[in-house]
N, C-alpha and C positions, 0 to 999 in steps of 0.2 A: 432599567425600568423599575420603577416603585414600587412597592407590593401591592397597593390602593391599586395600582394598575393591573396588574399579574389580577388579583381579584376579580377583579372588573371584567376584563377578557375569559376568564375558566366561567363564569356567571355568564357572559355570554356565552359562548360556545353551549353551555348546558341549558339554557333557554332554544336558545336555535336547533338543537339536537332532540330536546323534549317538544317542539312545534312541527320536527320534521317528522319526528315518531307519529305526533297527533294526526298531520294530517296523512299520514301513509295509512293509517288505520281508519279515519274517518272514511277513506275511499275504499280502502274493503269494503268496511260494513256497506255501502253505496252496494259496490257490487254483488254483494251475499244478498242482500234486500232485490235489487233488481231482477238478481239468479229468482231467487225463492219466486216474487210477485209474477216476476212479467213469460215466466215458460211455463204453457200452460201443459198439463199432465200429456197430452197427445203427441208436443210437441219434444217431449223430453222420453218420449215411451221410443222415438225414432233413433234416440243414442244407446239405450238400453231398454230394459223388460222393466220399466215401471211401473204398468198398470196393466199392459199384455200379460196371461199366464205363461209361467216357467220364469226361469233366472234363477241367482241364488237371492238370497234373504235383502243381500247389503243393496241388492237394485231396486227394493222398491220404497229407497229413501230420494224424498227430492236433493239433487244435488244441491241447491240453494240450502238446503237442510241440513247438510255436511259442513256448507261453509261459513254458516251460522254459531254450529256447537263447535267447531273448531278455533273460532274466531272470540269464544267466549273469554277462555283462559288467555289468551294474549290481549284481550282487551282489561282484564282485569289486576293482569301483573306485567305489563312490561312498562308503567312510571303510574305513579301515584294518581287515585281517583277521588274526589271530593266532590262531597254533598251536601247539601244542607236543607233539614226542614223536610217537606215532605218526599225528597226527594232519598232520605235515610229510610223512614219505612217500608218504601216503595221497595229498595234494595231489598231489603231484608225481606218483603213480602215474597217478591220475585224469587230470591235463594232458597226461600221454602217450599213455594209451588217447584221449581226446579228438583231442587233434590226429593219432594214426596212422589213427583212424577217419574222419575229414575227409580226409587226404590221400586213401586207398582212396575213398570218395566221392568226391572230386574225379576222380582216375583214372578211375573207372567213369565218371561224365558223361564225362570229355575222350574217351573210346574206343568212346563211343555207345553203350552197356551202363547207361542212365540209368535201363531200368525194372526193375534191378537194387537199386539205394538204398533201395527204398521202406521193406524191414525194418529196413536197416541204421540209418537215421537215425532212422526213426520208433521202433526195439525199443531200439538200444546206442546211439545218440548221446544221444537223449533222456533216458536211463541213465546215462551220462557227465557230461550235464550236470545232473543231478539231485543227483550226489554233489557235483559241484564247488561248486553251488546251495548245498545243506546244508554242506559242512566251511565255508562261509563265516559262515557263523552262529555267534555263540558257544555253549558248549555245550549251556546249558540250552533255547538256541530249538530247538536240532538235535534234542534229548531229543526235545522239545515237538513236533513235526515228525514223528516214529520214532512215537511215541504216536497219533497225529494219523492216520498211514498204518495203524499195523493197526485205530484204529476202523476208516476205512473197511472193513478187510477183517472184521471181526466185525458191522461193520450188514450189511455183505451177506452173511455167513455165516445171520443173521436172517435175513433176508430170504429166503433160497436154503430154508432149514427151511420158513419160510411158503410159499413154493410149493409146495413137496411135499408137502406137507399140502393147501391148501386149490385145488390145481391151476389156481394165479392167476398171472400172471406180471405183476411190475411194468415190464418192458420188453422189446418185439419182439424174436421168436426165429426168424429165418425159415428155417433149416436144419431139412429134414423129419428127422422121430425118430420108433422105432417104438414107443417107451412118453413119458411125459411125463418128463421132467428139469427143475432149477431152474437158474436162473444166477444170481441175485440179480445183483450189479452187475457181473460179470467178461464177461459176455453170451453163456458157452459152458457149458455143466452140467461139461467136463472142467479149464476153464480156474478154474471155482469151485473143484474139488476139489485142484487146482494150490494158489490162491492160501491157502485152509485150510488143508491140508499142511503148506506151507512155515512159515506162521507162527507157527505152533506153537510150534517152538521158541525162537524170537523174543519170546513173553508172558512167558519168565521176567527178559529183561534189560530191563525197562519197573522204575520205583519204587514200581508197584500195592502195595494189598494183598493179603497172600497168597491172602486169601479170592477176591479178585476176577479173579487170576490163575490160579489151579483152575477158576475158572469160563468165564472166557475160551478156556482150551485145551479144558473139555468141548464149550462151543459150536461153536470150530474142529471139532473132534473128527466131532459131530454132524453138523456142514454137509457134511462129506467126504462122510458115508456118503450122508446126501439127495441131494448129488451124483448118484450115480449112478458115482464114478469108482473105479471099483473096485481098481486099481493104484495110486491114490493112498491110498485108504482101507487097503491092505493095509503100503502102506509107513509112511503116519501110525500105527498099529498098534506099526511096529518102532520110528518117531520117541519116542514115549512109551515106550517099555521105555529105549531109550537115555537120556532124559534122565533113568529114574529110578536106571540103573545107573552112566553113563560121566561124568555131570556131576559135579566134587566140592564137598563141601558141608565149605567154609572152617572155618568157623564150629565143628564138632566135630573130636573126636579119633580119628584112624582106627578104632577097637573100636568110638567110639559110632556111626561114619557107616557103619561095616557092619551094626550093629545095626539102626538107624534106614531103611536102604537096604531092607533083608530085611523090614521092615513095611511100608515104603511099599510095595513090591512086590507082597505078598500081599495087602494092598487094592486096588493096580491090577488085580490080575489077576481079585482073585472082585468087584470094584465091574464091572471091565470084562467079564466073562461075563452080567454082571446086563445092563447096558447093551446088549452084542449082541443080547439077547432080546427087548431090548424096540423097540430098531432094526426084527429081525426081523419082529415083531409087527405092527408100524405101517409094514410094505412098503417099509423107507429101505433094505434090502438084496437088492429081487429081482433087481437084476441079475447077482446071483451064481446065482442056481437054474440058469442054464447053465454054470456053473464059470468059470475063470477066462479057459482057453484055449479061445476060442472063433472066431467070423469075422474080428471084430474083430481079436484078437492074429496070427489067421495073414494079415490083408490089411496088417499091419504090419513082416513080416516076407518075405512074398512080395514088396516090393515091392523088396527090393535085387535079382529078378530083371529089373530094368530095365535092367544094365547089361551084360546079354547080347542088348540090342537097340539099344547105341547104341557108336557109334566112340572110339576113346583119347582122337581130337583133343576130343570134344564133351565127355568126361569130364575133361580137364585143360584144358579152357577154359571151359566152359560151355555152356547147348543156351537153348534159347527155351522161354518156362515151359508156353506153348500149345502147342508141341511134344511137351514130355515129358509133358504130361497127357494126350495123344489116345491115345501110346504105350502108359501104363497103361491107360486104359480098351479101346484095343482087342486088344492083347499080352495084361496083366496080366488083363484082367476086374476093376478096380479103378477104383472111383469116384473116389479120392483120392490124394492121395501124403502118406501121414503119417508121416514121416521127414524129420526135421532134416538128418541126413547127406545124404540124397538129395536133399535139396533144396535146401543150401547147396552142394555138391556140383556142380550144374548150374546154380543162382545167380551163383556167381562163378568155376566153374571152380576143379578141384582145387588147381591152382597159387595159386591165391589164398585157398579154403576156410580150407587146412591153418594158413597164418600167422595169417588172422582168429579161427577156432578158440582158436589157441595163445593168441592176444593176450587171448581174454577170458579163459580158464582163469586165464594168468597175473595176472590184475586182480585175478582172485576172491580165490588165493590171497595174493597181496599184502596185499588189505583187511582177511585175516582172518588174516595172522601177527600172534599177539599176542593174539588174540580171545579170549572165553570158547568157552566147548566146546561151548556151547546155538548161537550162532550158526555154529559148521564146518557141527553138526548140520543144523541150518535149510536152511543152503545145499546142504550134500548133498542133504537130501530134493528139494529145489527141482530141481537137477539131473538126479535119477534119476527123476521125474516126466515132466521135461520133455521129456527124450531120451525118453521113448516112446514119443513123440508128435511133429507135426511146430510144435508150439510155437515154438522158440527160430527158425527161420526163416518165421513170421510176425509181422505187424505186430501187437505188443503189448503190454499196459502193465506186464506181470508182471516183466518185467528189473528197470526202473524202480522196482517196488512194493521186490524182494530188495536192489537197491544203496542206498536209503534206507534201507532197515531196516539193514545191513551199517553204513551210516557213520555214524546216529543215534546207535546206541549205542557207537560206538569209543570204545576204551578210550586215552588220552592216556597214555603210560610210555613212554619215563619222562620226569620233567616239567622237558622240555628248551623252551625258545619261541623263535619265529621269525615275527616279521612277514614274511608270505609277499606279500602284494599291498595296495592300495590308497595311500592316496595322500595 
């Protein structure tokens, strides 16, 4: 055999060998993402004490969360990763939210403030590494990946319809409720209408067909309103007006994409009047028959009266989370504390809130300099949901669901490459 040959064959062999590595890893991450997304905290509390009190420390990480940060290091060095363009900064933004989030983690254990972590690691590291996870993938597995996550969130949008309909639930909901609500796989009826919302705008940079991406964003649509979550459904509402008026459509010539804009329009608007009707009809909107502003909005709003029951020192270092709960319930007259601010707030102490705060802001808008205008969308919505509520300072998987959609679809510009890691 010729050496030309002998070449040829070791070249194969090491292609075949680097494709089979690829795809054994692709299907992890598949399943780390599935693990983290699709078990919701109820149903993962029946293997272990993950959100029941007792257990030790390491059980109130999602497993999905385990398989996430462990899968980082072998995604990063077991054969060479390349990047180009925006998808080098993205890296490097992500390694830095990663490791300033790990140091803060570490601080908080060294300063005995350890049952502080639990969001932190389990909501934004998990998150961190999820991005880090995916930009290591070449692009088309990353696509495959971004596709892959909003199924899951349209089978559980399905799924979230089918209970509200058929007042079935495919998975334990043990939070009492004074009417019945769906969760399909998100395991809270608000955290459903969260993850719907958000991805909305996200079906348009998938390479579906048109037909099948209309239909996707009706089903999101739908699921909102089964939901129950009434501030999501209002704001998915404005999400679809935005994407039919602020997104631009390449492809024509401004007279025709105003043209074309002002008919898409007026079908959304008298398709989507038909639609509310028939919402209405089939009970996917009583939550509204007490308006908007109701117990609910003012026990959300009442509750930044807690800080005319607690010291400076407590508010710029932090309080005990048993503490501030007893405070609202016997102060406030308040079951809960559903406030991100208020609760990151006495979490980590102001002093430290404000920077972690900044830190992710800045992540977000780093991933999405450069972005289509469907994805700012997306993320806004995700945001303005979240903060309503005390979301983004519990332990969950929605961080994680928005930063894989954010880097699936990144846009590479310009096409600059850069072997970033392996070996």
């Amino acid at each position: 055999m010729s050496s030309s040959a002998i070449a040829t064959d070791i070249t194969s062999d090491t292609t075949r060998r680097a494709n089979a590595v690829s795809l054994a890893l692709f299907l992890a991450i598949f399943v780390a993402l599935a693990v983290r997304i699709c078990v919701p905290p109820a149903t993962l509390d029946g293997l272990y004490n993950y959100v029941s009190e007792g257990g030790a420390f390491y059980e109130k990480m999602h497993l999905g969360t385990y398989l996430l940060v462990l899968l980082l290091p072998v995604a990063l060095f077991t054969r060479p990763v390349f990047l180009r363009g925006r998808e080098i900064a993205a890296f490097r933004d992500l390694v830095r939210f990663f490791a300033l989030l790990t140091l803060l983690v570490g601080f908080l254990v060294a300063t005995g403030r350890a049952e502080a972590i639990g969001n932190l690691v389990d909501t934004y590291l998990a998150a961190g590494a999820a991005g880090l996870v995916l930009l290591a993938q070449n692009p088309s597995y990353r696509r495959r990946l971004g596709d892959a996550v909003l199924l899951f969130v349209l089978v559980s949008a399905a799924m979230g319809i089918f209970e509200a309909v058929t007042r079935i639930r495919f998975f334990p909901f043990v939070e009492g409720e004074a009417a019945f609500r769906p969760t399909g796989l998100a395991g809270h009826p608000l955290m459903l209408g969260l993850w719907c919302a958000s991805a909305i705008a996200f079906v348009p940079l998938t390479g579906w067909k048109p037909w099948v991406k209309t239909a996707a964003m009706l089903l999101l649509f739908v699921a909102t309103a089964a939901a129950g979550a009434r501030f999501a459904l209002i704001v998915a509402t404005a999400e679809v007006l935005a994407l039919v008026l602020l997104v631009p459509w390449s492809s024509l010539k401004p007279a025709t994409e105003r043209k074309a804009k002002l008919a898409v329009l007026v079908l959304v608007l008298s398709g989507g009047a038909v639609l509310i009707g028939v919402l209405a009809a089939g009970g996917l909107l009583s939550r509204f028959s007490d308006g908007v502003v109701d117990q609910n909005f003012f026990a959300r709003t009442d509750i930044y009266r807690i800080f005319d029951h607690v010291s400076w020192q407590e508010v710029m270092f932090g309080k005990d989370a048993v503490e501030l709960l007893k405070i609202a319930n016997d102060k406030l007259r308040l079951p809960f504390i559903e406030s991100t601010p208020v609760e990151l707030t006495f979490q980590l102490g102001l002093i430290l809130a404000v920077p972690f705060a900044l830190l992710v802001i800045w992540l977000l808008l780093r991933l999405l300099r450069g972005q289509p205008r469907t994805a700012w969308i997306g993320t806004g919505v995700f945001l303005t949901v979240a903060l309503s509520n005390n979301t983004l300072s519990q332990k969950t998987a929605v961080v994680t669901l928005i930063f894989v959609m954010i880097v699936a679809y990144l846009q590479a510009v310009p096409p600059r490459t850069a072997r970033m890691a392996g070996r």
